[in-house]
C-alpha positions in Angstrom: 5.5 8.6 6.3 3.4 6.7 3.8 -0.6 7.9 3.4 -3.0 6.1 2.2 -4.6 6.8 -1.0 -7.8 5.4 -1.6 -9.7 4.7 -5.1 -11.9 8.1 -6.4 -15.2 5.5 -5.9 -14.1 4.6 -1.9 -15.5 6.4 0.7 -12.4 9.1 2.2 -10.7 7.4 4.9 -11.6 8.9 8.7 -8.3 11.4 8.8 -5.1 12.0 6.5 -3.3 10.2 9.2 -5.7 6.8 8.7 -4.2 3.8 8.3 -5.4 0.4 7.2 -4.6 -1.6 10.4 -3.6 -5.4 10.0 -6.1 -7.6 8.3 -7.9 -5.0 7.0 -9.9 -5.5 3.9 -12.1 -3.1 2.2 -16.2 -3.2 2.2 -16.8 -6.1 -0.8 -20.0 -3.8 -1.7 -17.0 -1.1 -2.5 -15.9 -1.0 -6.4 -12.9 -2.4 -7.3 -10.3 0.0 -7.6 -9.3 0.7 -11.3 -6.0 -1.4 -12.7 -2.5 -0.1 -10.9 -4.0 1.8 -8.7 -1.6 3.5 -5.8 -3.1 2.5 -2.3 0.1 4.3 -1.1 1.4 7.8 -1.3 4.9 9.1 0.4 5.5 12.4 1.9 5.8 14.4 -1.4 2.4 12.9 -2.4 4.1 10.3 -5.4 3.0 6.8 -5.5 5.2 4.6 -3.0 5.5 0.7 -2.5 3.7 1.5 1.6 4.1 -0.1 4.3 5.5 -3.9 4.5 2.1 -5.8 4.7 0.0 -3.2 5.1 -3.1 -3.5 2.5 -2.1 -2.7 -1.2 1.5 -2.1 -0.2 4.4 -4.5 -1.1 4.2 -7.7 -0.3 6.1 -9.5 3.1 6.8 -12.4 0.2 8.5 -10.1 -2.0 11.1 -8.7 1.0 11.6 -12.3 1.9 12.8 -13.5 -1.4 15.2 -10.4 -1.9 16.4 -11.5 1.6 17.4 -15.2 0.0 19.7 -14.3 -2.6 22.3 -11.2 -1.2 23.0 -10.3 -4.8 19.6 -8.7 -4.8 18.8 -5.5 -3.8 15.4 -4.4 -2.8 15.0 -0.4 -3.5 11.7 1.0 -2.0 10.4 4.4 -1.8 
């Protein structure tokens, strides 16, 4: 189960359970998160890649490509 982990200067998401459904973007009056920031924790609470699509988590693109070439290998935690 992935949480997610918002920026110190966003407002605290509605529940620990919360999750960014589809399309969701955040408020553009919001500040930008700082550089590398983790929108995604996993169940120990250590930054994870998060859901496929799901805002700041890895790309769909990125599975995609991995999926072209079978001598890749796509590790995710």
């Amino acid at each position: 189960m992935h949480r997610f982990n918002p920026p110190p200067s966003w407002p605290e998401p509605p529940s620990d359970t919360w999750r960014p459904p589809p399309g969701w973007e955040p408020d553009p009056e919001w500040p930008d998160a700082p550089a590398g920031w983790g929108f995604w924790l996993n169940r120990h609470g250590r930054p994870a890649t998060g859901p496929i699509g799901a805002y700041g988590a890895l790309a769909a693109g990125r599975v995609e490509f991995a999926t072209v070439d079978p001598s890749l290998v796509l590790m995710h935690s």
